[in-house]
C-alpha positions in Angstrom: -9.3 13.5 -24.1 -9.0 9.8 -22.7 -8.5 9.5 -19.4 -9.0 6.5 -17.3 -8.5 5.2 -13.7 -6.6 1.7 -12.2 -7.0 1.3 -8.7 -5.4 -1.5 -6.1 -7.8 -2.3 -3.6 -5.7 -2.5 -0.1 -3.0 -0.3 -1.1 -5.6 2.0 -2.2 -3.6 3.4 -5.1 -4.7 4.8 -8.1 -2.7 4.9 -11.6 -4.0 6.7 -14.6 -4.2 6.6 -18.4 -4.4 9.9 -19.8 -4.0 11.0 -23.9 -5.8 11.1 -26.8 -7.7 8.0 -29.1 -7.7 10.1 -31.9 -3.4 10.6 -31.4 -3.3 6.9 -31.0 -1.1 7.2 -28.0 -1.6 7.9 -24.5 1.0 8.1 -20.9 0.6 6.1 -17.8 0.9 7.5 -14.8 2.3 6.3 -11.4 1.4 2.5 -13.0 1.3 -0.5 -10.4 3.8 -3.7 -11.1 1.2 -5.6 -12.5 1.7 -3.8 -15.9 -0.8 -6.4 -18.2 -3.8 -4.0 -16.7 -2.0 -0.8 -18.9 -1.3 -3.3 -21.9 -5.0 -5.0 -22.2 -6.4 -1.6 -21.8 -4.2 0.0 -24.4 -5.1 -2.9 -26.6 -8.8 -2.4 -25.8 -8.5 1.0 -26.8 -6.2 0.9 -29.7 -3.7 3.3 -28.4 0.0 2.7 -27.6 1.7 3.7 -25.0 4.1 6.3 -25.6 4.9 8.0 -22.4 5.2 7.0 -18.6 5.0 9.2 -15.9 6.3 8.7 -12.4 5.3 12.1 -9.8 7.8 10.6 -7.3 9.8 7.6 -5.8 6.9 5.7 -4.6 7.3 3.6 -0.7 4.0 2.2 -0.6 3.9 0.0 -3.4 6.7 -1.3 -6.3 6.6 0.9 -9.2 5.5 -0.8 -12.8 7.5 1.8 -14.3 10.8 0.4 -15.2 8.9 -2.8 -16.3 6.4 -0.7 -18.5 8.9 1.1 -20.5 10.8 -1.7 -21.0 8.1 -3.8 -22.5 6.3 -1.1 -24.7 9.8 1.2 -25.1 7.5 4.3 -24.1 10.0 7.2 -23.1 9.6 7.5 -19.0 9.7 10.9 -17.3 10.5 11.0 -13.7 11.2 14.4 -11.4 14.6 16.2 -12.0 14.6 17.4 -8.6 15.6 14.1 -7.1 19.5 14.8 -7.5 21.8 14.5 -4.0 18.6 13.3 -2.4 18.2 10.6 -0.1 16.5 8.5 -3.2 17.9 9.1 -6.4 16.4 7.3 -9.8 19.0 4.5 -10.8 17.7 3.8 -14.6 17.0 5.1 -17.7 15.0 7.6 -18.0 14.3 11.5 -18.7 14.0 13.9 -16.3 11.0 16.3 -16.1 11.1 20.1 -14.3 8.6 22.4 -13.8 7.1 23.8 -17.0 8.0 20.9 -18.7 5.8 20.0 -21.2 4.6 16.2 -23.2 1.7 16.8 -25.8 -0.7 13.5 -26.9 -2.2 15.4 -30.0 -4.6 18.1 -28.1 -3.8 17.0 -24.6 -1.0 18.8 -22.9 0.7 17.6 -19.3 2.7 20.1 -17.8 5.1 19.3 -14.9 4.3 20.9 -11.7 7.2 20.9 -8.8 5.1 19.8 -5.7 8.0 18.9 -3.0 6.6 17.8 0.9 5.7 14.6 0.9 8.9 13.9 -1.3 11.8 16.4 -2.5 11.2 15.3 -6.1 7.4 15.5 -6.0 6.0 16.4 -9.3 2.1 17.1 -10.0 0.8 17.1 -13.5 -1.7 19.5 -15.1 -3.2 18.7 -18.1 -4.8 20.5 -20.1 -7.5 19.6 -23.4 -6.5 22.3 -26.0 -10.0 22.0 -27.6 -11.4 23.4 -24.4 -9.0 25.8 -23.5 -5.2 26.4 -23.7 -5.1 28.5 -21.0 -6.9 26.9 -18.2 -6.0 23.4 -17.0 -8.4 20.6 -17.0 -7.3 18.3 -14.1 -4.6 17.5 -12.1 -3.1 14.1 -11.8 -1.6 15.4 -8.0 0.2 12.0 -7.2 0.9 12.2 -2.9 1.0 15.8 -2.9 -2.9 16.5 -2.4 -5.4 13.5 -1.7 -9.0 14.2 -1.3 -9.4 15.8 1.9 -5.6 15.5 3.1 -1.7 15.9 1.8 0.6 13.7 1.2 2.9 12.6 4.6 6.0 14.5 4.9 8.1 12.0 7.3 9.1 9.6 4.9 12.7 10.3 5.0 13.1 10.2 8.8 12.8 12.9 11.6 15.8 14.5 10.6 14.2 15.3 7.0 10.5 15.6 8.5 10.5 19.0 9.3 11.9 21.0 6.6 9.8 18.5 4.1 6.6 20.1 6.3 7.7 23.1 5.4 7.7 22.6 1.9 5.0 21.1 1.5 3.4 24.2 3.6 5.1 26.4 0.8 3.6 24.0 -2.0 0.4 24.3 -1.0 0.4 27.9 -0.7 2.9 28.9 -3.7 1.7 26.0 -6.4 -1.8 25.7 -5.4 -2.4 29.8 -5.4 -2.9 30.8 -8.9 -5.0 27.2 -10.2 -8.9 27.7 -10.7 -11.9 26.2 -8.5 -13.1 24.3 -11.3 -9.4 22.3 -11.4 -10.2 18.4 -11.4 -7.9 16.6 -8.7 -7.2 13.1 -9.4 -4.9 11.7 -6.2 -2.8 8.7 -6.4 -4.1 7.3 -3.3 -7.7 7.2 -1.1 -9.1 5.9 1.7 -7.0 3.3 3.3 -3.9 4.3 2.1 -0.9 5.1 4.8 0.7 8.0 2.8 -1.7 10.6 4.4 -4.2 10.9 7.4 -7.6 11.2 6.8 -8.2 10.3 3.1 -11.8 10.3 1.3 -13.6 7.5 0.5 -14.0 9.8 -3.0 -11.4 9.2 -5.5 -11.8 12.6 -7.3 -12.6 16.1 -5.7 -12.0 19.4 -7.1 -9.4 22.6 -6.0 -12.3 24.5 -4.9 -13.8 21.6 -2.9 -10.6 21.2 -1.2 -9.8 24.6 -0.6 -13.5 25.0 1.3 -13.1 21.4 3.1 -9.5 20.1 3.3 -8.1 20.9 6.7 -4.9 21.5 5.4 -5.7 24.2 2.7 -7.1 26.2 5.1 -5.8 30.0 4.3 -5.8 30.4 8.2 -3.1 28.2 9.0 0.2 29.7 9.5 3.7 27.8 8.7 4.3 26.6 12.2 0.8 25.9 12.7 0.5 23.7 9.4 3.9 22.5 10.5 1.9 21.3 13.6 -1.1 20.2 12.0 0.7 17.5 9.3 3.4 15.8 11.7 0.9 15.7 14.4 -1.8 13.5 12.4 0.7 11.2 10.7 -0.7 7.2 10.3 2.0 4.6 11.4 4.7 4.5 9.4 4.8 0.4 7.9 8.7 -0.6 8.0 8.3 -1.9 4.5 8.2 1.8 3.2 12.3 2.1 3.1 12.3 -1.1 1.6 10.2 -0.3 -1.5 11.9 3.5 -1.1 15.4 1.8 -2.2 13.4 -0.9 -5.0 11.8 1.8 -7.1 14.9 3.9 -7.1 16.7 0.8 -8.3 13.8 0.2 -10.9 11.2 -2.3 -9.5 12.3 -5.5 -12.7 9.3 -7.2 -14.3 7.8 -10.0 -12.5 6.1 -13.2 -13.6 5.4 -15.8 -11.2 6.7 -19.5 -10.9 5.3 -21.2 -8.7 6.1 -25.1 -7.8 3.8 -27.6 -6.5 5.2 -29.5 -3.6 4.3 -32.9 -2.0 4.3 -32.5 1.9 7.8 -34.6 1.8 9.3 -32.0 -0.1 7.1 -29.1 1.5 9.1 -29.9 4.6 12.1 -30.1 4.2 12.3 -26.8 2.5 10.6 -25.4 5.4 13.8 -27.1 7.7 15.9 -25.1 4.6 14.9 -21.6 6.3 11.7 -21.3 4.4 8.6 -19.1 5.7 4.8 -21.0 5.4 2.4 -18.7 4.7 -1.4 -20.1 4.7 -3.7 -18.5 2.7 -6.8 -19.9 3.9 -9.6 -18.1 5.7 -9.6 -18.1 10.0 -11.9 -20.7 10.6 -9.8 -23.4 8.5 -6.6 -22.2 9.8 -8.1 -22.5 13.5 -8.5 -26.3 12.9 -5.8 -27.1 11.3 -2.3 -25.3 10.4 1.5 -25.9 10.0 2.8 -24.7 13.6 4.7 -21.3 12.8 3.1 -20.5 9.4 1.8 -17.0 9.4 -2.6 -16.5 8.9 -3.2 -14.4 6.4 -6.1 -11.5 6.0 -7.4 -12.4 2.7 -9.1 -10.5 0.2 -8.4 -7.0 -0.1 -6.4 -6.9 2.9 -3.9 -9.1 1.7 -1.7 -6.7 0.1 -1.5 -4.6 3.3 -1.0 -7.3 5.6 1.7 -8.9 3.9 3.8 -6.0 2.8 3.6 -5.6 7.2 4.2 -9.5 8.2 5.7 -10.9 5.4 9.6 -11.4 5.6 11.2 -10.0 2.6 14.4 -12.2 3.5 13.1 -15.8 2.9 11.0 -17.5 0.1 7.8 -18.3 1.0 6.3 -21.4 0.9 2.1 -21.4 0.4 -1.2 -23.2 1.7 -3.6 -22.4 -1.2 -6.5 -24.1 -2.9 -4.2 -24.8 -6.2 -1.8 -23.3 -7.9 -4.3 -20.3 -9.3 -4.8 -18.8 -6.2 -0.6 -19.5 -5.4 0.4 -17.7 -8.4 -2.6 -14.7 -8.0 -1.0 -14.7 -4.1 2.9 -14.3 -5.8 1.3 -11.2 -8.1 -0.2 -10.0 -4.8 3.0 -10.0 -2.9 5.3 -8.8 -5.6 3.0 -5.9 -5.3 5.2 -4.8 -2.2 8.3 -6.1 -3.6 8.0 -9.8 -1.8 9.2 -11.8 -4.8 10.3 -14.8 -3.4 7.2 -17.0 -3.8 8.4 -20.3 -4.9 5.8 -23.2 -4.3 2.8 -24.5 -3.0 1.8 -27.7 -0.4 -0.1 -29.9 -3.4 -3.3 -31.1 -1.8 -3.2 -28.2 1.0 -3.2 -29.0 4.5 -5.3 -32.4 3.8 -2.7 -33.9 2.1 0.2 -32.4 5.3 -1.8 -34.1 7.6 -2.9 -37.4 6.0 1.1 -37.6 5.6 0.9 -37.4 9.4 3.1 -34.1 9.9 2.7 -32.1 12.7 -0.3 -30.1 12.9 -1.5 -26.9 15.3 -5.2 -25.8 16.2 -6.8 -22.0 17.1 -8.9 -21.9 19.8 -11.5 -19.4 19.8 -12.2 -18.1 23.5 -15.1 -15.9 25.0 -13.5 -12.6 26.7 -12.7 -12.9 30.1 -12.3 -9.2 31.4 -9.2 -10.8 33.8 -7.3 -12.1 31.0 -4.7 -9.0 29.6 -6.5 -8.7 26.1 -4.5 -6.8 22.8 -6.7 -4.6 20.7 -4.8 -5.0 17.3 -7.2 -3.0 15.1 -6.0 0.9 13.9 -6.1 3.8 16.1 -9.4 5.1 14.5 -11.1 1.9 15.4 -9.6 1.5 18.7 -10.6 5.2 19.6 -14.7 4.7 18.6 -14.8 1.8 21.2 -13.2 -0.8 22.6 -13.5 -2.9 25.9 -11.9 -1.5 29.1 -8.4 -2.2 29.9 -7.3 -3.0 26.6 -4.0 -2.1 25.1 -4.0 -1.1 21.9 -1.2 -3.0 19.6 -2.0 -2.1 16.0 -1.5 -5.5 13.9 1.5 -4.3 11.8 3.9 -3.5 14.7 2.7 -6.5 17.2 6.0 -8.4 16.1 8.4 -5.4 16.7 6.2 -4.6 20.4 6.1 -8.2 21.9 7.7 -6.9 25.2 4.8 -5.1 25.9 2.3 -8.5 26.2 2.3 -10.4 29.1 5.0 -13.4 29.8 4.8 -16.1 27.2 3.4 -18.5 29.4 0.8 -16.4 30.4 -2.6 -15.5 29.0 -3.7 -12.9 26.8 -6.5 -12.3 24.5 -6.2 -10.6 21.0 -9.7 -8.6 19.8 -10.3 -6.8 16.5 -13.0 -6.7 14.5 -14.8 -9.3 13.7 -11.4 -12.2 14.0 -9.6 -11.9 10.8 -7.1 -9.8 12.0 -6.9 -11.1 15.4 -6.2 -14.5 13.9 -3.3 -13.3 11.9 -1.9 -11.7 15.6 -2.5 -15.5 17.3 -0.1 -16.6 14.6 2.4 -14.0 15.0 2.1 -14.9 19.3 2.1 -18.4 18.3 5.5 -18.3 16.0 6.7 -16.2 18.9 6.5 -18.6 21.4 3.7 -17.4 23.4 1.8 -20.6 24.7 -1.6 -19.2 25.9 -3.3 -17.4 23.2 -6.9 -16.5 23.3 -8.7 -15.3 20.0 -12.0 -13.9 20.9 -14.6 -15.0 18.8 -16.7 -12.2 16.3 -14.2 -9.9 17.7 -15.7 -6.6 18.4 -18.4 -7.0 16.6 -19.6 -10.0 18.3 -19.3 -8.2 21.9 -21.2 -5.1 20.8 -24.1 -7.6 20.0 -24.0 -9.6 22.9 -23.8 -6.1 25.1 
């Protein structure tokens, strides 16, 4: 049996490639938009790929499903327990129930009807026939179990929360009952995604490791007290979630970037058209020189996260980059979370704005000052091992929809996270806003701990 893991680093997400070289054919499963990953490694391999798999209408990212099938005309299975839900699948495809069954020469995937963090939620157990035909190798257990957590059941709103809870309660006691200890899980997500609290840094665990360690498979727990348990640990829930809810029902299209190169003449005036600047460079460069209302990016890993938060999803978005390979690897990055409307670059960056003599805005970075009101933008987690008296804690991602809790706009106030990445992005969120005093403390936390 092949089987093979893709991962996204800042969504955290993990796709898989499961079948059989000697078939010639293998499935995807839960695959990512950028779909050349699947086709290189199919190629590499010298399989095709005959089947894609979906466990359940994704929200954190935009599903490479639609996309996939289209290019390769694989047959795609997604969950028939999505009818008269609040998502339904719009496009082609075949629907899968539990005990369905797709065989890749000795390697058998059987559906598995895993509803809590979704209605539709399918798992998949697959089984290599050579070993045994009875006992299932792995499972391939999407949102519904993570390593060390489950799957969030609030997706649909607090009027659906509750009775997915108890579904998911019944899923993990009903599905989970009758699989062996030695049953390989292989999540769709790990540490650092949003979809569930408390996620492993581990990619893979097994049943019996989870039913001895995961807090949520404990036999213990009653209904009401799991019921408790799951909605009471629930991360933030990121805005963009609905958006890419409502994209991978409609079928998330295939996406190629084109991106434009832009003098700063021409930079402008689309900019006075509506459109949003987003600078790509690292804080320290943005702190000395930067379009006034462009948005600071978190760059690396981080980038897909921040963005699907910050981003607008409304407006194109204009780019400061180095050249156009870092625009167009930024446009792939972005249509990751369903913002598609990258559509140029400033050619020459910001040397080329400002030797054009167009306006230009500076960062200050500021000591702390224990009288100035200061934001603490990092996540709970962070914010709960330590943090400097009096803070408030903002986390990054709702700063723009919690601006009436900050100070007046012509007063001081000091934004802290780790070591200033993040806190930088939060100065250019203030600054767009209109706030006219905004301290970044230098090294963040990080920097105060070692001066302490």
């Amino acid at each position: 049996m092949l089987l093979e893991r893709f991962e996204v680093e800042g969504l955290a997400h993990y796709s898989y490639a499961v079948g059989c070289p000697q078939a010639g054919a293998i499935a995807i499963v839960d695959p990512e938009r950028n779909i050349e990953r699947y086709l290189e490694f199919a190629e590499r391999e010298g399989v095709r790929i005959a089947h894609v798999l979906e466990t359940h209408i994704h929200a954190d990212y935009a599903s490479g499903a639609r996309a996939l099938v289209e290019r390769t005309g694989a047959e795609l299975h997604v969950s028939a327990y999505d009818v008269g839900e609040t998502y339904e699948v719009g496009f082609a495809h075949r629907d899968m129930a539990e005990g369905d069954v797709i065989e890749i020469g000795p390697v058998r995937i059987v559906a598995l009807h895993t509803p809590g963090h979704t209605p539709e939620h399918l798992s998949f157990l697959v089984y290599d026939t050579v070993l045994s035909r009875e006992i299932p190798q792995l499972m391939l257990s999407g949102d519904f179990l993570f390593v060390g957590s489950l799957g969030r059941p609030d997706l649909l709103g607090a009027d659906q929360k509750l009775m997915l809870a108890k579904r998911l309660y019944s899923s993990v006691r009903d599905k989970l009952a009758d699989l062996p200890d030695s049953l390989e899980i292989y999540p769709a997500h790990g540490a650092g995604s949003l979809c569930g609290a408390g996620l492993s840094g581990r990619p893979t665990s097994t049943l019996g490791f989870e039913r001895a360690t995961n807090p949520y498979l404990d036999p213990e727990l009653d209904e009401q007290a799991f019921v408790d348990r799951i909605l009471g640990n629930v991360p933030p829930f990121p805005p963009y979630y609905l958006r890419m809810k409502q994209l991978n029902s409609d079928g998330a299209e295939a996406f190629e970037p084109r991106v434009e190169a832009l003098s700063p003449a021409a930079f402008e005036a689309r900019m006075k058209d509506g459109h949003e600047v987003v600078d790509l460079r690292d804080r320290n460069p943005y702190a000395g020189a930067h379009i006034p209302g462009s948005i600071a990016s978190d760059p690396g890993a981080s980038l897909v996260v921040w963005a699907s938060w910050l981003v607008p999803a409304d407006k194109p978005l204009l780019l400061i980059a180095r050249d156009a390979e870092e625009a167009i690897d930024a446009a792939r990055v972005f249509a990751r979370v369903g913002l598609d409307r990258t559509v140029a670059f400033l050619e020459g960056g910001m040397r080329a704005w400002q030797e054009a003599g167009l306006p230009v805005a500076q960062m200050r970075w500021f000591q702390f000052d224990p009288a100035v009101p200061a934001i603490d933008v990092r996540s709970a987690s962070e914010f709960e091992e330590g943090h400097v008296e009096g803070a408030r804690h903002i986390f990054l991602g709702e700063l723009p929809d919690r601006l009436d809790e900050l100070p007046p706009r012509h007063q001081p106030v000091a934004l802290i996270c780790r070591t200033g990445d993040r806190s930088t992005v939060a100065a250019s969120v203030l600054e767009r806003a209109g706030f006219t005093d905004v301290q970044n403390i230098a090294g963040g936390m990080t920097a105060l701990k070692k001066n302490s």
